[in-house]
N, C-alpha and C positions, 0 to 999 in steps of 0.2 A: 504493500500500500504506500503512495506515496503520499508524504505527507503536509497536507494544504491546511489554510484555516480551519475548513469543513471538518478536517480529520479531530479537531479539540471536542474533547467530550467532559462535562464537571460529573466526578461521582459527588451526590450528596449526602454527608454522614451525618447529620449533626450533634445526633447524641452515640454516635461510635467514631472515637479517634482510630483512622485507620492506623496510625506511629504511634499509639499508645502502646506500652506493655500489657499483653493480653493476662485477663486475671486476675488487674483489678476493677472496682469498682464499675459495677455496669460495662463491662468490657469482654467482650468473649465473641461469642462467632458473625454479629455482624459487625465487627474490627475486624475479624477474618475476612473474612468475604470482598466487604470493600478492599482492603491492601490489596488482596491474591488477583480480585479481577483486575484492579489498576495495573497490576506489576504485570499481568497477562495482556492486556488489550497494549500497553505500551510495548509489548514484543509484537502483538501485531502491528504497530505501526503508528497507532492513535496517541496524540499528544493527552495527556491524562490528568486532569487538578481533582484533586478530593479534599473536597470541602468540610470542614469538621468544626465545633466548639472550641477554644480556648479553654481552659478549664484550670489552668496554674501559670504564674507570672513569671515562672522558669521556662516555662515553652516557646520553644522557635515558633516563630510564629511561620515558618515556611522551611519544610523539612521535604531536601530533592531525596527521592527514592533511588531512579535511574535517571537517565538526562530524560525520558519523555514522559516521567511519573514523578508527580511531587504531590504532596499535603500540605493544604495550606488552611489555617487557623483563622478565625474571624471571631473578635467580642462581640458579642451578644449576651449582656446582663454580668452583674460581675463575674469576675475573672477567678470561679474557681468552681468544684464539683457542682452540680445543682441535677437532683433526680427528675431522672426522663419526666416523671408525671408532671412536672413543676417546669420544667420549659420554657414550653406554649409560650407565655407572655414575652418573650426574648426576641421570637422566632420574627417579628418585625426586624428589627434594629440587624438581624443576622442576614434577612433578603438585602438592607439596603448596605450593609457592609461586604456583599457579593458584586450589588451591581455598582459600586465604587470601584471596586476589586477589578471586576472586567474593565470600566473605563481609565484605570491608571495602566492597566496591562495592552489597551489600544483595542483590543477584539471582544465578540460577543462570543456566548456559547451555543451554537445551533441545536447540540442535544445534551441534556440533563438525565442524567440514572439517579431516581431518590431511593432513598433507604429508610424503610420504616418510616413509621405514621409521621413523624413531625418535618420528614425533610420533605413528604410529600408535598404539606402544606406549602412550604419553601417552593419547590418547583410550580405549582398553581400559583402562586403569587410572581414569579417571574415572566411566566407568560403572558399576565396581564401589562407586561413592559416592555416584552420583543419577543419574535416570532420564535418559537423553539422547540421542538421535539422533546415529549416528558417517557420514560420508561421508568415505569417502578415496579421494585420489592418489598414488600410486606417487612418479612422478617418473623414477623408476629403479626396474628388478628387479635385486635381488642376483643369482635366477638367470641374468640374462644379461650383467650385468657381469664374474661368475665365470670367465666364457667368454674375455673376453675381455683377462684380464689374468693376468699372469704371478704375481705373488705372491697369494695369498688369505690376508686380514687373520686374526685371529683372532677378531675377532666374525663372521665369516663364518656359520657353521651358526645362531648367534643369530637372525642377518638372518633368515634363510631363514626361521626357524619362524616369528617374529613376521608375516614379510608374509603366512605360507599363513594362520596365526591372524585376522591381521585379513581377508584378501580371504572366508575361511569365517564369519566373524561381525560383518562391520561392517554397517550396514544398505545403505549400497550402495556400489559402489567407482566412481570418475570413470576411465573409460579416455580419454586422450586423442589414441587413433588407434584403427584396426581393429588394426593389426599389435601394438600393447603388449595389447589383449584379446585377441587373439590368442595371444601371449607367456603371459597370465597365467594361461589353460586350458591351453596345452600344458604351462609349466615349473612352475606354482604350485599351482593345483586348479581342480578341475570345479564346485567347488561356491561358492558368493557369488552375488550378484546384482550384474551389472555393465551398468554407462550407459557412451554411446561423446560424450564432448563435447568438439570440440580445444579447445586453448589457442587467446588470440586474439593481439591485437595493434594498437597505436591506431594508427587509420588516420588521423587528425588531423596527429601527432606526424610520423609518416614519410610521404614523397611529397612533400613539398609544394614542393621546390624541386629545379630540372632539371639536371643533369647538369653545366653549362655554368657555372652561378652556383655549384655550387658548389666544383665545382676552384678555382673563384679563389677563393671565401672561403677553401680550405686552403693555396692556395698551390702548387697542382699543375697541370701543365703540360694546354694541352688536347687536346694530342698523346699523350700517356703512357697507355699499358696497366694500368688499377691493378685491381691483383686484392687483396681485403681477404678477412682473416680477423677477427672476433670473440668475441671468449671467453675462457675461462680457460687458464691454463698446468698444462696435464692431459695426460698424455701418452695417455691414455683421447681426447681431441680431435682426437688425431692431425695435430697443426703440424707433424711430422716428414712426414709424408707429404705435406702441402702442401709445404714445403721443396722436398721433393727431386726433385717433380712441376715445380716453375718450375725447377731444375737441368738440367732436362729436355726444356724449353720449347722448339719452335721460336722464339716469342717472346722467352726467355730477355733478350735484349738490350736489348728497349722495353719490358719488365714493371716494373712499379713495387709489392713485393707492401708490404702494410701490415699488420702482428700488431698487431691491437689486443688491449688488455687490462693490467691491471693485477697487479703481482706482486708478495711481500713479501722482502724479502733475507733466505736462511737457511729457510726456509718451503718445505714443496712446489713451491710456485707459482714464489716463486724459483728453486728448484734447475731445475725445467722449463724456464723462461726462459732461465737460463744453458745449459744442453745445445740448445735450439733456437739462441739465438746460436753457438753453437760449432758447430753443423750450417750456416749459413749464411755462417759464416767457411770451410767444410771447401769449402765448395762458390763458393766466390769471388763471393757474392750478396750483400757487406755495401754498394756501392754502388746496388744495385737493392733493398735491404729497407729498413724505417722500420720501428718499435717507439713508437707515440706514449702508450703507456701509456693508462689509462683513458678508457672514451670515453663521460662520461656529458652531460648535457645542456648544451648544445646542439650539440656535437658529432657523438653519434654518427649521425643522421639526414642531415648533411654526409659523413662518410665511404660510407655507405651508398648515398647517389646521387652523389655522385662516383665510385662504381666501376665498372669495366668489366664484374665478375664477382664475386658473394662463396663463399666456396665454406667448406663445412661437414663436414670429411674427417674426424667422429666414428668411431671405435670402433661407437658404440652412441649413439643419442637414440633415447626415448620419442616424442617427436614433433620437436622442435630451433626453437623462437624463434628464433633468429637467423633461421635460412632463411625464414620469413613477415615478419621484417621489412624482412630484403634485400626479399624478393618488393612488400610494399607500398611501395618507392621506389621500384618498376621496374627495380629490378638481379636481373639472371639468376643461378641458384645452381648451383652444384655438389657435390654432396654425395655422403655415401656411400649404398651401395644398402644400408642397413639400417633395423630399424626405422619411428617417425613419419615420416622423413625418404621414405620412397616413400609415402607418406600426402600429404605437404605438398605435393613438388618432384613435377611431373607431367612424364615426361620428353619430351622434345623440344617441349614446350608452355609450360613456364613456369623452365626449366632440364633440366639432364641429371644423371644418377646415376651412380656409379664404385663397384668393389668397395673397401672399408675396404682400407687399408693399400696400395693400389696404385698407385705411384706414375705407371707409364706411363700407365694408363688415365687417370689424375688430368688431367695432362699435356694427353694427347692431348683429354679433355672440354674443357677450358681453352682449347686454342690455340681450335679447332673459332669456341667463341663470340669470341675475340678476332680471326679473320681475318676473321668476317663483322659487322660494324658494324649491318648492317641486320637482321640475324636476331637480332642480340644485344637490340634495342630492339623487337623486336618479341616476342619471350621478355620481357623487361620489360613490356610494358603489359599480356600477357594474366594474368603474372601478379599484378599490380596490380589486375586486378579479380578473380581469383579470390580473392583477400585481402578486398576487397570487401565479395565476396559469402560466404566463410563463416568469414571468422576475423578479426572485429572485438572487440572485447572485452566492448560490449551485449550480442551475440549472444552469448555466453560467459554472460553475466551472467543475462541472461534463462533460459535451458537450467538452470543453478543455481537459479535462482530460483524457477523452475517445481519442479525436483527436493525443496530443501528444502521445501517451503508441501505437495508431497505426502506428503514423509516424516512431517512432524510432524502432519499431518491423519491421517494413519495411525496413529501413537501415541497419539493423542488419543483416537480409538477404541478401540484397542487397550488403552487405561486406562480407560476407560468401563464 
């Protein structure tokens, strides 16, 4: 592709730093996502800005990835953490410090990719300023996080109108499983025009060292059962129900479990942390758990083939990163039977699925793959290639690649 004005595309994050450390606070797989596509669409040729919150007064405010992928930082409301639900009101001041942005930079941006409900807003309010192609992803549906949690915030009914707003007039939306398009006709609207493309995953990064090398790089016995969890401290992630799943363990005794992830004291994440530790002290597991905090490189691709089983006991995932990256080191997963996650996890194939929130079932999926050794590693390699074969992040890159070069061939015409 050669590369013209037309070729500049803005991912918008704005409450996922794609250059943030994954892990903490409100950070985990759309920070993934956005980087992975940026650093991919920039190998295909597209010049690439990913647009994101400010969020600490130590941050670059413009952070080059590769010369045709950079992140770039915009105030919107003071200059430090501020929970996704709490936003919204910012989200002004962060359109007009975009379109400041573009005219100190001399160009416009033909097509925008939002991320999740608040940058959507972002991209419909841009529109109303210059002509531009909108793609979005979800990430999450308000309607079916609504479901699944006890309090509902007060921007709650906001959520809701903006996603049916943008899923009825963005020019096309990214599903990334059948089950969240699915989701987004039953609970959102009949009407948009929606593409089905997963998220991927660098098959480079993970895989590349066996099981064996790497317990000794951590420091873990080559006898020992390690069951890892990765991700945030979200009671939405359901660590409680892993918890009480290994409580439960015929295993129980040889389990080694690992909560990775990163969390801020006093902060959501914190307060989760602490009630999970408190859960694993209730249950006399503080000898069999590890808390190694953030696992970002070159770590976590070590914990990940070092385990016996990673297991993914969400609430709710869209689709769930983690489970395709366990998958691409060869570690079998466990997850819940909801959403992307019966998309990813092919059961008795490349891991097993458990109802949300069920601890025995959890339990009983777990032992299953930790008494048989040779089925466990044989669940590992097949799903290593199924990783492979359709959830690399080129392949991700290219499916975008193709969608934008039509969208904006359409517009083109469409102004003609």
């Amino acid at each position: 592709m050669r590369l013209t004005s037309e070729n500049r595309v803005a991912l918008i994050s704005v409450s996922g730093d794609p250059a943030i450390e994954i892990g903490r606070e409100e950070a985990g797989g759309q920070n993934v996502y956005v980087r992975q596509v940026g650093l991919a669409l920039a190998q295909q040729g597209w010049q690439v800005d990913m647009f994101t919150r400010q969020t600490r007064a130590d941050q670059a405010s413009i952070v080059q990835h590769t010369p045709n992928c950079r992140t770039i930082r915009l105030k919107a409301g003071a200059i430090e953490f501020i929970s996704r639900d709490c936003v919204f009101p910012h989200l002004p001041e962060f359109v007009q410090a975009l379109l400041d942005f573009q005219k100190a930079e001399g160009h416009r941006y033909s097509l925008v990719h939002t991320n999740y409900w608040l940058s959507s807003w972002v991209g419909m309010q841009l529109k109303k300023h210059q002509p531009l192609v909108q793609v979005h992803t979800y990430h999450s549906l308000g309607a079916i996080k609504y479901q699944a949690i006890d309090q509902i915030p007060p921007i709650a009914a906001k959520r809701l109108t903006v996603e049916k707003t943008c899923l009825e007039t963005a020019d096309r939306i990214v599903a990334t499983s059948p089950q969240e398009q699915e989701h987004m006709r039953t609970y959102v609207s009949t009407k948009g025009k929606i593409d089905m493309i997963p998220c991927g995953t660098d098959t480079d990064r993970f895989g590349k060292i066996d099981r064996a090398a790497a317990r000794t790089a951590l420091g873990f016995d080559s006898d020992e059962k390690i069951v890892l969890y990765v991700g945030r401290f979200d009671p939405r992630k359901g660590i409680e129900t892993l918890v009480r799943a290994i409580g439960q363990s015929c295993q129980r005794s040889q389990v080694k479990l690992v909560i990775g992830g990163g969390s801020t004291p006093g902060q959501v994440d914190g307060i989760e942390r602490d009630r999970i530790e408190s859960i694993v002290a209730e249950l006399g597991l503080q000898e069999n758990t590890i808390f190694p905090g953030q696992l970002g490189d070159p770590k976590l691709p070590l914990y990940y083939a070092a385990a016996d089983v990673c297991v993914v006991p969400s609430h709710y995932e869209p689709f769930g990163l983690v489970a395709i990256e366990a998958m691409a080191s060869r570690t079998p997963v466990v997850a819940s039977d909801v959403g992307g996650l019966q998309f990813t996890v092919i059961p008795e194939v490349t891991g097993l699925l458990a109802p949300p929130k069920d601890d025995l079932a959890f339990a009983a999926a777990i032992d299953r793959i930790l008494l048989n050794p040779d089925w466990r590693n044989q669940l590992g390699q097949t799903a290593r290639q199924r990783v492979e074969i359709a959830f690399s992040w080129q392949s991700v890159a290219i499916r975008l690649s193709q969608l934008y070069t039509k969208l904006l061939d359409q517009s083109v015409q469409q102004a003609a």
